[in-house]
C-alpha positions in Angstrom: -27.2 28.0 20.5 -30.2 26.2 18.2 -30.4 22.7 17.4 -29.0 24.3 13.8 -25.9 25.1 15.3 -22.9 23.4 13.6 -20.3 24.1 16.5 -20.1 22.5 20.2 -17.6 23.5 22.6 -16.5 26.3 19.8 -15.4 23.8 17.6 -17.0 23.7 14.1 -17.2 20.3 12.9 -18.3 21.2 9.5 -15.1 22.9 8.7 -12.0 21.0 10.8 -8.4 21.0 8.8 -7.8 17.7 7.9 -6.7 15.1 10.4 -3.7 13.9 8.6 -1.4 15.3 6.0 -1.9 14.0 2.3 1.2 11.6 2.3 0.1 10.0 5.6 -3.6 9.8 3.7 -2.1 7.8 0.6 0.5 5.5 3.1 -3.1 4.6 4.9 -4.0 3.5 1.4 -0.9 1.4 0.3 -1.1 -0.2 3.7 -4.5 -0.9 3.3 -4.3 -2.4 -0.4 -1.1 -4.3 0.8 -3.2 -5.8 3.5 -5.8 -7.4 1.2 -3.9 -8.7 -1.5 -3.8 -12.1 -0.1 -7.5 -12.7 -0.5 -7.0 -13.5 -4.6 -4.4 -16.0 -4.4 -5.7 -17.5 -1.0 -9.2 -17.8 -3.0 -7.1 -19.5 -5.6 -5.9 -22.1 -3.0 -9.6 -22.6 -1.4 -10.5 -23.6 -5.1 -7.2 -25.8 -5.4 -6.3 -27.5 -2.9 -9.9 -27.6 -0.8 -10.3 -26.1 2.3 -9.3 -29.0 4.6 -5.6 -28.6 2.9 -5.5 -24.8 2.5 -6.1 -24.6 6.4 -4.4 -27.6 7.0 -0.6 -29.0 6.5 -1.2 -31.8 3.8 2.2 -33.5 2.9 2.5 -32.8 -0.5 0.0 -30.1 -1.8 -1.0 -29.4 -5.2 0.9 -25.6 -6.3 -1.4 -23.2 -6.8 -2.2 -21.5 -10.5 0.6 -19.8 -12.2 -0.7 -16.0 -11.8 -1.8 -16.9 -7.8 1.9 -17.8 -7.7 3.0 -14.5 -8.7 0.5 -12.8 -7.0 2.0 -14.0 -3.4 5.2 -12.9 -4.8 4.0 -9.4 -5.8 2.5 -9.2 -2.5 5.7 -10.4 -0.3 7.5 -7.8 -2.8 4.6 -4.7 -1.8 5.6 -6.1 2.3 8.9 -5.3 1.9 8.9 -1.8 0.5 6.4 -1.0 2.4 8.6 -1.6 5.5 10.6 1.0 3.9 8.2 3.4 2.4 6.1 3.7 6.0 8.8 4.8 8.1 10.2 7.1 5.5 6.8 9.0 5.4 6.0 9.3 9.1 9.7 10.2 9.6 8.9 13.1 6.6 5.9 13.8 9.1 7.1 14.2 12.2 10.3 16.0 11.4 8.1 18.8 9.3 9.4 17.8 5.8 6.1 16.6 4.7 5.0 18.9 1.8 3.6 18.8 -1.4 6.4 17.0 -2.9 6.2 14.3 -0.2 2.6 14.0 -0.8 3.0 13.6 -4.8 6.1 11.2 -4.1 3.8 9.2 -2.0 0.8 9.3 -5.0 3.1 7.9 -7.3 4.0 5.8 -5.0 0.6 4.1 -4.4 -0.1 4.2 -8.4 3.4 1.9 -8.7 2.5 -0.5 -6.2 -1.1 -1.0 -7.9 0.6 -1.2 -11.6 3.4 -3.5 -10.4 0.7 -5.9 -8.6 -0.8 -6.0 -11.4 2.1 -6.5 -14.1 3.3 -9.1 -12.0 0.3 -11.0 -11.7 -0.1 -10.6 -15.5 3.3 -11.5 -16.2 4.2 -8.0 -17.8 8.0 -7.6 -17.5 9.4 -4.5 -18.8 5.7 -2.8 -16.5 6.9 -4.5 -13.5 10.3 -3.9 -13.5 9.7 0.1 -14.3 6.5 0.5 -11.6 9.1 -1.5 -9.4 11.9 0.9 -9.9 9.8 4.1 -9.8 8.5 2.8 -6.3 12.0 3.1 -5.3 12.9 6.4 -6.6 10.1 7.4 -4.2 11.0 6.2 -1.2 14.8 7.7 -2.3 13.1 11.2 -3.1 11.2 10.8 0.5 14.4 10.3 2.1 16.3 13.3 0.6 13.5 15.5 1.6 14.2 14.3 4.9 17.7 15.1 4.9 17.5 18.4 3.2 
């Protein structure tokens, strides 16, 4: 064995299966962007209010810009689905129903959660309310493939 050799142990590290299935890949994602989407409307804040009262508990605070508003709301809205969504794809994972369809459902998914940040930050309606519903229709098609 040469200092060329790409395996150790007889394991090839250049060509290992992936570490996690597709749908677990993308819920990494969505948990991911969930996480960070407080840093906008917290920025907002810093710029409004002044650090001393954004880290602070002043008595009466000034509100923060429009979109920032919606923004946290967008984001408590992406929290709770997410608590939803998660479960529903480890479950698909663990119980063997995690297939191509999962992994699509959980694509879409993502892409709904992005577009209805964004249409709700932008004040977009009739964009919100559909990326919203077909968010839903995914974690309903994840738990059907669970059950079937």
């Amino acid at each position: 064995m040469g200092a060329a050799s790409s395996t150790t142990f007889g394991i090839n590290f250049w060509e290992k299966e992936p570490a996690t299935s597709e749908a677990l890949t993308y819920l990494v994602w969505i948990t991911a962007l969930t996480a960070l989407m407080w840093v906008p409307y917290i920025l907002d804040r810093f710029m409004v209010r002044g650090i001393m009262d954004t880290v602070g508990y002043p008595d009466s605070p000034p509100p923060d810009a429009p979109w920032a508003q919606r923004m946290q709301k967008a984001h408590v809205n992406a929290v709770e689905n997410l608590v939803v969504f998660a479960p529903l794809v480890v479950v698909a994972e663990v119980v063997g129903a995690s297939n191509e369809l999962t992994a699509t459902t959980a694509l879409v998914y993502l892409g709904a959660r992005v577009v209805h940040f964004v249409a709700y930050t932008a004040k977009i309606p009739w964009v919100r309310t559909l990326s919203f519903v077909v968010g839903v229709v995914g974690q309903v098609m994840l738990g059907l493939q669970i059950l079937m």
